[in-house]
C-alpha angles and dihedrals in degrees: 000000000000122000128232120187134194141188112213097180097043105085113193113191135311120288106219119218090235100054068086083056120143132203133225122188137176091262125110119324113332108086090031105046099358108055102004128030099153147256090279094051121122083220108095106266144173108208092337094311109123103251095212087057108040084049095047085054098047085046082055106047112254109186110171133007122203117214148255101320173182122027083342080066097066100049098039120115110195105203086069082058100065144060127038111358091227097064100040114125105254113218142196105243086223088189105052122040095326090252129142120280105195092187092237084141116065145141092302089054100048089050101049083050093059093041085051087046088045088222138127127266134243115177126181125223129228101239091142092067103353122096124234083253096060096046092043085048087049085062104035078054099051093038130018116095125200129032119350140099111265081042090056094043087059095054095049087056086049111258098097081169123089123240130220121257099198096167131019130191113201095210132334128240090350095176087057130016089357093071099309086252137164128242099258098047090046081051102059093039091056083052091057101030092050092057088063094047089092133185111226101164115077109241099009106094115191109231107224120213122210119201113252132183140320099236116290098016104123093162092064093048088052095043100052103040082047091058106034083045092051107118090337104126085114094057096079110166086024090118133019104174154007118231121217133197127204128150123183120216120157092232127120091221137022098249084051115043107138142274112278087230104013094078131116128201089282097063093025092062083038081060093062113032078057085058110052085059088085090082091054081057093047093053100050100035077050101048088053092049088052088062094064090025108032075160103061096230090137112073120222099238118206099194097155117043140140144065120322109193129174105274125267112278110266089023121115105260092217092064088057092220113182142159127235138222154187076272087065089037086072094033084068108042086048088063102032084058089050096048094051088045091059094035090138093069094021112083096153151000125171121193117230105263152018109192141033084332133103113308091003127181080212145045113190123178114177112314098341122087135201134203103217123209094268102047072056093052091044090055099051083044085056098097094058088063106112094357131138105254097224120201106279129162131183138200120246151189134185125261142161134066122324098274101035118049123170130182118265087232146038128184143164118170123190138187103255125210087248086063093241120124113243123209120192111195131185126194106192101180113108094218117018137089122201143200121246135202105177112183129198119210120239088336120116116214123240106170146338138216124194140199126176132192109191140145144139109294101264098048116136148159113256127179084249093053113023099180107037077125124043145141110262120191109260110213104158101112135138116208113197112170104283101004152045134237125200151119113253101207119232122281097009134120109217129194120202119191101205112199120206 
């Protein structure tokens, strides 16, 4: 029986809701068909976003989206994005699939998206082809309220109101897709760029995100905070994050990296232990971070995050369609814990991305749509969005193949806003089921409430079937006084909300 603790009366740091944040870029079908058809589709539509998927996020939660990429980011101009959608400048997405991108979804739309979400923005700015003048008229446009140009050219195109900006990236992957740069010269662009980021509107700062590194890359993460900190303690507010990228395939190399449903135990236990590499990441990036912040003002930003699998067989390979798993289920509730667990660094993460690409909430074809495991595993995660992470440890032991061992178990329990304790349990093993005795210190039990989300390893939502996977209600608990017993199945991700 393996042992699970918590403190109840040890708070640890403040869970932020978007470290649950998604991501939507101009690549295959999430943004055209998935998120947006139009206001003359047969498919339902406010406004031209799809009904069935706007109401299936805000059932979920969605608290941020970040837009509108990505690689797209960095060579999006978004004047070509506004005004009337017939005389928008059609493009070739020369990154993803080489289609035609007609620019009928643009910052209004995105806007009215998040307004229809209810959720917060994040944009991200061109600094790999776009100019300081551009960036610093993209946020005259959003914001500023009153007389000016970009204001007035809002109105004209029939939104005299300003927007919100909560969040804003100055650039995106900026040591790859993003200009193929090197840390020092990214770093002393951010400084420039930043200072034209403004904040017009009293009391609604706009958080700037800088880019950070691609997963292991230290050396980015020190050069650039060397150069944008030099002789920067009077830039305070210049930065308020770091981004971070990591992506986990099985795969030994990147043009190889497994099929999303083709995988055996082997690669299923390779998966997560890839995955759980993401707190190593966490830790060093952090601890550099903790040389030129020892106060933790700037945010650790995961703004690229999931599974990246090779593409469904017959599907362009530049639109990174995939299906998703029990496997990704706990793909999901691995980082989501890892990301509670370092919430003092971590302020957000959004996983890429959030329809019909890579590790997607959300499959649509035509007028159906499917949940996938992991838009399940983000609604029973829900409750830990804006929550207090409370002390927890759990017992382990190793599992998986020879090279590739994982803990049996993975945990991280908050203090919700509802003042119910949530627990948030993952057990990774394909096959077995364990015995639990979770005890609470000092804390007597009133009640518990329980949802599971399990399955065989390859279990997934198809058009056909819908809810092969699905939550169920858990109610086999045991309350004794402080403490729980109870046997979390194989393969499954569980929430108890523990009332107290």
């Amino acid at each position: 029986m393996a042992k699970l603790y918590v403190n109840p009366k040890h708070q640890l740091g403040h869970i932020n809701p978007e470290i649950q944040g998604h991501f939507s870029e101009h690549l295959g079908r999430c943004i055209y068909e998935g998120l947006y058809v139009g206001e003359n589709s047969e498919i339902p539509n406010t406004n031209g976003m799809r009904n069935d998927v706007v109401g299936a996020l805000k059932e979920m939660g969605i608290p941020v989206l970040r837009w509108p990429g990505g690689c797209f980011a960095d060579e999006y101009h978004w004047k070509d994005g506004i005004g009337p959608k017939e005389t928008r400048k059609k493009m070739i997405n020369t990154h993803w699939g080489g289609v035609v991108e007609d620019n009928s979804f643009g910052t209004h739309e995105f806007m009215e998206l998040c307004r229809q979400l209810g959720c917060k923005t994040y944009v991200n700015g061109n600094v790999g082809s776009g100019t300081v003048q551009e960036m610093s008229e993209w946020v005259e446009y959003m914001t500023f309220e009153g007389v000016s140009p970009m204001a007035d050219l809002r109105a004209q195109n029939g939104h005299p109101e300003s927007w919100t900006v909560d969040y804003f990236g100055v650039g995106n992957e900026n040591w790859g897709c993003g200009g193929n740069m090197t840390p020092e010269y990214y770093g002393n662009l951010y400084r420039r760029y930043q200072t034209y980021v403004r904040n017009y509107k009293k009391g609604q700062e706009i958080y700037k995100i800088c880019c950070g590194a691609n997963v292991s890359d230290y050396h980015w993460t020190e050069g650039v905070l060397k150069t944008t900190h030099d002789h920067a303690e009077h830039f305070h507010g210049f930065m308020n994050g770091l981004s971070l990228h990591y992506y986990t395939h099985p795969g030994d190399v990147w043009e190889n990296k497994g099929s999303a449903l083709d995988f055996d135990e082997d690669k299923y236990y390779k998966t997560l232990s890839k995955t759980l590499y993401m707190e190593e990441l966490i830790r060093r990036h952090g601890a550099i971070m903790d040389q030129y912040d020892p106060d933790k003002f700037i945010g650790l930003i995961v703004d690229e995050w999931g599974t990246w699998y090779d593409v469904e067989p017959g599907t362009n390979p530049g639109f990174l369609y995939q299906q998703n798993t029990m496997r990704d289920a706990l793909v999901a509730g691995i980082n989501l814990n890892i990301f509670n667990k370092h919430c003092d660094r971590v302020k957000m993460a959004n996983i890429a991305q959030l329809v019909n690409v890579l590790q997607a909430v959300i499959l649509t074809e035509g007028e159906k749509m499917v949940k996938t495991p992991t838009y399940h595993v983000f609604h029973m995660y829900k409750d830990h969005q804006d929550a207090e992470l409370l002390e927890s440890y759990i017992e382990t032991q190793k599992i998986g193949g020879e090279n590739c061992k994982v803990p049996n178990l993975h945990e991280s329990v908050s203090l919700g806003r509802d003042g119910r304790i949530h627990v948030t349990l993952n057990n990774l093993s394909a096959t077995e089921s364990y015995e639990i005795d979770a005890v609470f210190t000092e804390t007597e039990i009133k009640g518990v409430e329980g949802t599971i989300l399990t399955g065989e390893m390859h279990a997934h939502n198809t058009f056909e079937d819908p809810n092969a996977v699905h939550t169920e209600k858990f109610d086999k608990v045991e309350i004794n006084g402080q403490g729980l017993k109870f046997t979390i199945p194989a393969c499954s991700v569980l929430h108890l909300a523990v009332e107290i």
